[in-house]
C-alpha positions in Angstrom: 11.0 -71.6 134.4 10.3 -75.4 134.0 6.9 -75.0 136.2 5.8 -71.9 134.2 5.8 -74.2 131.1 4.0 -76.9 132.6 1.0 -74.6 133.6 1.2 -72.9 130.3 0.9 -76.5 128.7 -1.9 -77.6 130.9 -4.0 -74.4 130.5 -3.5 -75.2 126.1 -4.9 -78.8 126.6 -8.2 -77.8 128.8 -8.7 -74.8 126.6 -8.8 -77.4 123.5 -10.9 -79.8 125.2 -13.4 -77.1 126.5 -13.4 -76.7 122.7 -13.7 -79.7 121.1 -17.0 -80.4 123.4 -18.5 -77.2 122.3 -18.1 -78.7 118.7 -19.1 -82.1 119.5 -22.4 -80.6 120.7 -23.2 -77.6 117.6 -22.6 -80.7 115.5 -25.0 -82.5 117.0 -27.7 -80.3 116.8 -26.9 -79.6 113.5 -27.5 -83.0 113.0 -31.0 -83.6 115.0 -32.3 -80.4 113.3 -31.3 -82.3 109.9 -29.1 -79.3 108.8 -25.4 -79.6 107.8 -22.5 -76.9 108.9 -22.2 -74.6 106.1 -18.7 -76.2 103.6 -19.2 -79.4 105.5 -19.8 -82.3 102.5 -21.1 -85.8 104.5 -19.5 -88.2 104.4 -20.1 -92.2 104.9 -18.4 -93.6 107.8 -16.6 -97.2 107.5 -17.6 -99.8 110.0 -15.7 -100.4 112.5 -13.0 -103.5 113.1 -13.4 -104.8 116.1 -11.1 -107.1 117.9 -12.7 -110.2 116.9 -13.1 -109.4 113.5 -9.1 -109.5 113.2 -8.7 -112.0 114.9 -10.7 -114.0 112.8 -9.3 -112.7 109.5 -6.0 -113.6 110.8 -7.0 -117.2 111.5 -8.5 -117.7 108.2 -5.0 -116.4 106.7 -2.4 -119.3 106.1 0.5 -119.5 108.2 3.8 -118.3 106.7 5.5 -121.3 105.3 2.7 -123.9 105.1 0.5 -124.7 102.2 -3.1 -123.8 102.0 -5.2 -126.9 102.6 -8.5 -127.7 100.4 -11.4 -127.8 102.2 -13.1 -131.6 101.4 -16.8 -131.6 99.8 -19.5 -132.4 101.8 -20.3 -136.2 102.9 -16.4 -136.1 103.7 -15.7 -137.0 100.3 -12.7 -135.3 98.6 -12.5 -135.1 94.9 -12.5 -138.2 93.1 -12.7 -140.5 95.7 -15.4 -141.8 98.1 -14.4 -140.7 101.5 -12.5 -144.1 102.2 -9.6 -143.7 100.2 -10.7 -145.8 96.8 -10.0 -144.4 94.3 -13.7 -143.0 92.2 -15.5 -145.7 94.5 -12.6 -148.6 93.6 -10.4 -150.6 95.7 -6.7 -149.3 95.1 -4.5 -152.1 93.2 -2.1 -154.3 95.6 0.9 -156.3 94.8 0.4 -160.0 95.2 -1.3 -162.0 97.9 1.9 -162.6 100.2 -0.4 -164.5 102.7 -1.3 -166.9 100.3 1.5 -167.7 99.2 3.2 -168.3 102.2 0.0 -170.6 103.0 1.1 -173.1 100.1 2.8 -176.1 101.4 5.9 -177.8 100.2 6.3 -180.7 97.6 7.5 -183.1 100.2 8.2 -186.6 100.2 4.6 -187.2 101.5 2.7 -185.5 98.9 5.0 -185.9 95.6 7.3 -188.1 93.5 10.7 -187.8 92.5 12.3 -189.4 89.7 15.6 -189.1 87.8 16.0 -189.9 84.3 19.0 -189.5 81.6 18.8 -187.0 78.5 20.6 -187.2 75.0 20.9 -183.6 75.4 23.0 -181.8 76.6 25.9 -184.6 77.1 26.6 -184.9 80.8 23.2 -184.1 82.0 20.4 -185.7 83.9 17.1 -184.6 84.2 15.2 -184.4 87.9 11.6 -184.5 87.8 8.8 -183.9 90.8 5.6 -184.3 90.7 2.4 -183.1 92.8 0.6 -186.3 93.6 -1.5 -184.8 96.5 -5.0 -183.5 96.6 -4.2 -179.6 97.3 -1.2 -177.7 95.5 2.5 -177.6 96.8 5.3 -175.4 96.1 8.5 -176.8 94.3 10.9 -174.3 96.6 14.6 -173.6 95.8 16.4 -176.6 94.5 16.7 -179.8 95.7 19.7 -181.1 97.9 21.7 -183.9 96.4 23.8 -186.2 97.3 25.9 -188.6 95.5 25.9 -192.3 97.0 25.6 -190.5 100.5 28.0 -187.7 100.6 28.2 -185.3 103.3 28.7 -182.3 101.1 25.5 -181.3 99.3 25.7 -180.8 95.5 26.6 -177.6 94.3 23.5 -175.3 93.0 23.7 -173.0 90.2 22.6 -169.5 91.1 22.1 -168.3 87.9 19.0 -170.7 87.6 16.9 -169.1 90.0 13.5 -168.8 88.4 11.3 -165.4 88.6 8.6 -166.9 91.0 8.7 -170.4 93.2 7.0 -172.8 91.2 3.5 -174.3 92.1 2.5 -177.0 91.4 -1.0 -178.2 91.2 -2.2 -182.2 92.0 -0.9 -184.2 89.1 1.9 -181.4 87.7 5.3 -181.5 87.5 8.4 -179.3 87.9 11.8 -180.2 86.9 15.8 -179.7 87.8 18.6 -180.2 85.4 21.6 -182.2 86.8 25.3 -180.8 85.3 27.4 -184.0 86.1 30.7 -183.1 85.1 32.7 -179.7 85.3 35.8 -178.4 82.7 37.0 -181.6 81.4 40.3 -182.4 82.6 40.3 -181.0 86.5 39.1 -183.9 88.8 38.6 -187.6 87.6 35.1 -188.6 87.2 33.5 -191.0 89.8 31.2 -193.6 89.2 28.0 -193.5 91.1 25.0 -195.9 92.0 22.5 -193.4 94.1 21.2 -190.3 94.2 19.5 -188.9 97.6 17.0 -185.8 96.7 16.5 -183.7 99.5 13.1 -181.5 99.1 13.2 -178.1 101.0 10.2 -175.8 102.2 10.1 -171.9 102.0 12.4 -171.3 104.5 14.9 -173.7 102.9 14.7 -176.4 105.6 14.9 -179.9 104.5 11.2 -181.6 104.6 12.7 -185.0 103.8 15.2 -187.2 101.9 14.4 -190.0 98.5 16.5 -192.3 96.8 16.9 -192.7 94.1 18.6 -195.0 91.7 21.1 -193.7 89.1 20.6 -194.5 85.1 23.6 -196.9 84.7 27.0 -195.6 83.9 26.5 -192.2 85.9 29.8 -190.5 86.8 30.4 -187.3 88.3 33.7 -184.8 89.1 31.7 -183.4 92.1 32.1 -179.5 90.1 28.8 -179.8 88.8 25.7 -178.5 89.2 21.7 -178.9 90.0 19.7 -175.7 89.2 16.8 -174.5 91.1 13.1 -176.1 90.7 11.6 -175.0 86.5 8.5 -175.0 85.5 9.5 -176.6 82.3 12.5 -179.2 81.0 13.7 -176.9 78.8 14.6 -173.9 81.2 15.6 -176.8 83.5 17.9 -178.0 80.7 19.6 -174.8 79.3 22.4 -174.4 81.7 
């Protein structure tokens, strides 16, 4: 039964074939002869897609998930710039010159003065003042080191002093530290001193070399004051 429907099946598919060909052929003499089958309309036939014609429209596409990219303008300039990253032919801004900065050396004891005077104001203050007296600029860096007639503990420094930027000083200019001699009255006994050693510092806070100094007469300190970092003028130096 199964073998009868096979060769019944077989027989159907050659008959069609043997049919289709016949058609294939009227219609193409139809054709060369410049006729059309009767009820026939003609119809324009769509190229067709080859292979590499998908494949290239699916490379154009964008892959799912990522952002179509713009394509840049011709001298491999984008829009508004020239090619080099400037921005419409300019240099982009950049924060200040580190490296030259760093270059600037240290007020030491080799190429500035330091001097120590008294104020009238505020009481229980002295006024520290260095001065550039080299031929290049130097940097006034941190605050200074002090020492009361040659104590090993260094003065304390008031944090709250720290100026914006170091100060630099130019040949000839000065910067300035105020000296808070006394803390809250009544906690240590004030101590009559003689000398003051100043202790100048570079950028990485390393000592560059000690001065002397003598003391206006009558100094006296409790040892809970202060010295605040280098100013650029006496009266930030003298507000704390």
């Amino acid at each position: 039964m199964r073998t009868n429907r096979i060769r019944t099946t077989a027989l159907a598919a050659t008959a069609l074939a043997a049919t289709l060909s016949l058609t294939a052929c009227g219609g193409g003499e139809d054709k060369a002869m410049g006729t059309k089958p009767a009820g026939t309309a003609e119809t324009a036939t769509p190229a067709a897609t080859g292979t590499d014609d998908k494949a290239q429209s699916e490379s154009d596409a964008p892959e799912a998930g990522k952002p179509e990219t713009q394509t840049v303008p011709a001298e491999g300039k984008h829009a508004g710039g020239n090619g080099n990253g400037d921005n419409n032919g300019k240099k982009p801004e950049t924060g200040p010159n580190k490296k030259a900065t760093a270059a600037i050396p240290a007020c030491t004891p080799k190429n500035s003065k330091v001097k120590v005077s008294s104020v009238s104001r505020p009481i229980n203050h002295l006024l520290l003042t260095v001065t550039n007296t080299g031929s290049t600029n130097c940097a006034a860096y941190y605050a200074p080191f002090l020492r009361f007639d040659g104590a090993q503990a260094v003065y304390p420094i008031l944090d709250d002093s720290k100026p914006q930027a170091v100060v630099t000083l130019a040949p000839g200019e000065e910067a300035y530290a105020g000296i808070g001699l006394l803390g809250e009255p009544g906690q240590n006994e004030p101590v009559p001193s003689a000398n003051l050693g100043v202790i100048m510092v570079d950028k990485n806070n390393k000592s560059k070399g000690e001065t002397t100094l003598k003391l206006p007469a009558d100094t006296a300190t409790d040892g809970l004051g202060f010295v605040t970092y280098w100013q650029s003028d006496v009266e930030n130096a003298l507000m704390f």
